[in-house]
C-alpha positions in Angstrom: -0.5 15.6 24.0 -4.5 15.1 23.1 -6.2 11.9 23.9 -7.0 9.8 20.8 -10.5 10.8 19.8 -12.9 7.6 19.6 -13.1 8.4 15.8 -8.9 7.9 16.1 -9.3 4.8 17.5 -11.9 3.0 15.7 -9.9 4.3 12.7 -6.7 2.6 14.4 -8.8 -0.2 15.5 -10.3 -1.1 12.0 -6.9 -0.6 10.0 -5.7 -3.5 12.4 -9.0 -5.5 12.1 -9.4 -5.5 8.1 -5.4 -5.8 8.2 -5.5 -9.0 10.0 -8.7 -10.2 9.3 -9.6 -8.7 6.0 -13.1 -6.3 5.3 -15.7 -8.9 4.4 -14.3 -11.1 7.8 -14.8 -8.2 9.8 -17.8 -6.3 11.5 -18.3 -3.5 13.4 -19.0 -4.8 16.8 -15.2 -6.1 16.0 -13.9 -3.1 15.3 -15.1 -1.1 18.1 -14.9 -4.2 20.9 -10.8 -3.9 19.3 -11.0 0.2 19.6 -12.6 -0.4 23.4 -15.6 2.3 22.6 -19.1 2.0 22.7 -20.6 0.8 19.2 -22.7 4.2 19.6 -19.0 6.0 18.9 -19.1 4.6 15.4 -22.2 6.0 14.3 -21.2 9.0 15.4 -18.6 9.3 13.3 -19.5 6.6 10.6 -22.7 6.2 8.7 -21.6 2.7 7.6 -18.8 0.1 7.3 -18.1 1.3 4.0 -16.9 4.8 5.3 -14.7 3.6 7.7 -12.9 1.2 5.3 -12.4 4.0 3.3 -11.5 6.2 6.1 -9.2 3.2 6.5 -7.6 3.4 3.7 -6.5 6.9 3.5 -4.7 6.1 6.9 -3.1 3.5 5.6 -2.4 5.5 2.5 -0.9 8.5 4.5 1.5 6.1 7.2 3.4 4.6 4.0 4.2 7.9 3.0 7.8 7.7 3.9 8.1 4.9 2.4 7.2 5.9 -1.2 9.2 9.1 -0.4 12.3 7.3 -0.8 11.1 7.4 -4.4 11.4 10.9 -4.5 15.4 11.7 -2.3 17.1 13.4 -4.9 20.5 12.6 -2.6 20.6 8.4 -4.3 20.3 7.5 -7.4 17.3 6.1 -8.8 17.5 2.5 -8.7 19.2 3.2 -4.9 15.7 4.8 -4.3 13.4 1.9 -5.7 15.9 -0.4 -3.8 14.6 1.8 -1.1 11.6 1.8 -1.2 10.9 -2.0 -1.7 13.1 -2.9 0.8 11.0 -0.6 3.6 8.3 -2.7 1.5 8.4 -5.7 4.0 4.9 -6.5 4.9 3.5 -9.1 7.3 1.5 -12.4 6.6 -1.3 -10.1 6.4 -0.2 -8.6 3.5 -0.4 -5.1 2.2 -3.8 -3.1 3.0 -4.2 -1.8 -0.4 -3.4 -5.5 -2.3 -6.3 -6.8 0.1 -8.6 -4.1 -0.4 -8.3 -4.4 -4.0 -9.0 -8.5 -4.3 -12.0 -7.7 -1.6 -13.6 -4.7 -2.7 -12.6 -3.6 -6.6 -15.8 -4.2 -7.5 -17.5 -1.4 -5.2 -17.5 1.3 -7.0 -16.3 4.2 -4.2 -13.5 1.6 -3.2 -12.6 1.2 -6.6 -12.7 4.8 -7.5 -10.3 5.2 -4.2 -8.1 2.5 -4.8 -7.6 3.3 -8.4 -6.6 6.9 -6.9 -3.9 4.8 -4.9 -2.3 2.9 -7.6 -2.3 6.3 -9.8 -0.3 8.4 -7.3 2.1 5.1 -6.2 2.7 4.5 -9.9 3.5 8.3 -10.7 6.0 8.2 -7.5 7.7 5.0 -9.7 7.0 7.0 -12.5 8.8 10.7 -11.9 12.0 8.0 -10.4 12.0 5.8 -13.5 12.2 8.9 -15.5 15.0 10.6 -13.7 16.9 6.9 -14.3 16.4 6.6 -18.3 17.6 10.4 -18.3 20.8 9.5 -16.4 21.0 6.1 -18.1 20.9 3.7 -15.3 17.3 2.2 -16.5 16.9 1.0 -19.2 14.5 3.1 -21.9 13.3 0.6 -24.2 9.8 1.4 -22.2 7.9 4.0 -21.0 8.3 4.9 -17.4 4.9 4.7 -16.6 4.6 1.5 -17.7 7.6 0.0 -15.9 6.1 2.0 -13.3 2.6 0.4 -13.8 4.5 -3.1 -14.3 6.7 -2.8 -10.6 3.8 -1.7 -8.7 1.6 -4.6 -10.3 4.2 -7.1 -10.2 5.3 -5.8 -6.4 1.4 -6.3 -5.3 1.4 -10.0 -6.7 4.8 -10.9 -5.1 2.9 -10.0 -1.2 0.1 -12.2 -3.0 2.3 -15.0 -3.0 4.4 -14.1 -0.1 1.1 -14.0 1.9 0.4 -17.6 0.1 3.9 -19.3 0.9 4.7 -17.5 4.1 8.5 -17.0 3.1 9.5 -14.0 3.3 12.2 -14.6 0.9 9.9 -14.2 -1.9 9.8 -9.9 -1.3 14.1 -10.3 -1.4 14.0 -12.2 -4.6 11.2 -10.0 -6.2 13.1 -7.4 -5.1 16.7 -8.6 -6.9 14.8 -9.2 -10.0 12.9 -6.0 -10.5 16.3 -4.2 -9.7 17.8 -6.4 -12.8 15.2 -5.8 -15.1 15.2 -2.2 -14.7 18.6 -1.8 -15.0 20.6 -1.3 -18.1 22.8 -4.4 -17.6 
């Protein structure tokens, strides 16, 4: 098996940093002291600290994608799926990349433009399982998908919010339970 490449590890190395620290609370010298290379690496690879925290986020992106594939496994029903999904949903005290991202840097336009690409493909994941529930009956239809799609990933993002804020993890289980009820046709 290949070495990491230094550009692996400073990825690795700032997807830990912003995690835990968050992107404005972090620098570079951080980031690379954390990846244990030589602050030359990152300018090799990085022109700023903008590109890695987007290079950041596309990691991040890409290591929850099993997660959000338990959206998509045809062999449970939907609501079994979105069960899944938020229950592999358990975050840290850090909270989720993309919920810190977005209350740091929404207001940068490449980040946004990026994280507005994230929320469209996780909503259309919630979306395309939503559907296939209000087609077998077991959500209920009295809304578009995309917008209880739009409405879970929102309210999902808010509940870390506060999770991060009260430090009980309780408050993804009860987030949980309630979405489940709200979608469902009961």
């Amino acid at each position: 098996m290949p070495r990491p490449s230094h550009k692996d590890k400073i990825v690795d190395a700032g997807l830990a940093v912003f995690h835990e620290h968050g992107y404005h609370a972090s620098g570079v010298q951080t980031v690379v002291d954390h990846a244990g290379v030589p602050k030359g690496s990152f300018y090799n690879h990085f022109k700023s600290k903008e590109d890695l925290g987007l290079e950041v986020l596309k990691a991040y992106w890409r290591q929850s994608e099993d997660m959000r594939a338990a959206l998509r496994d045809s062999n449970q029903s939907p609501l079994d799926r979105i069960e899944a999904h938020l229950t592999a949903f358990n975050v840290t005290q850090a909270g989720c990349l993309v919920g810190n991202f977005t209350s740091e840097m929404a207001s940068e336009p490449e980040f946004r433009q990026a994280l507005q690409d994230v929320y469209k493909s996780w909503i259309a994941d919630f979306e395309a399982c939503i559907s296939e529930g209000q087609a077998d009956g077991s959500i209920r239809n009295d809304e578009t998908a995309k917008s209880l799609g739009e409405f879970v990933v929102t309210a999902l993002e808010g509940s870390v919010l506060k999770r991060k804020l009260e430090e009980d993890e309780r408050t993804l289980v009860k987030f949980r339970k309630t979405i489940l009820r709200l979608l469902g046709t009961c």
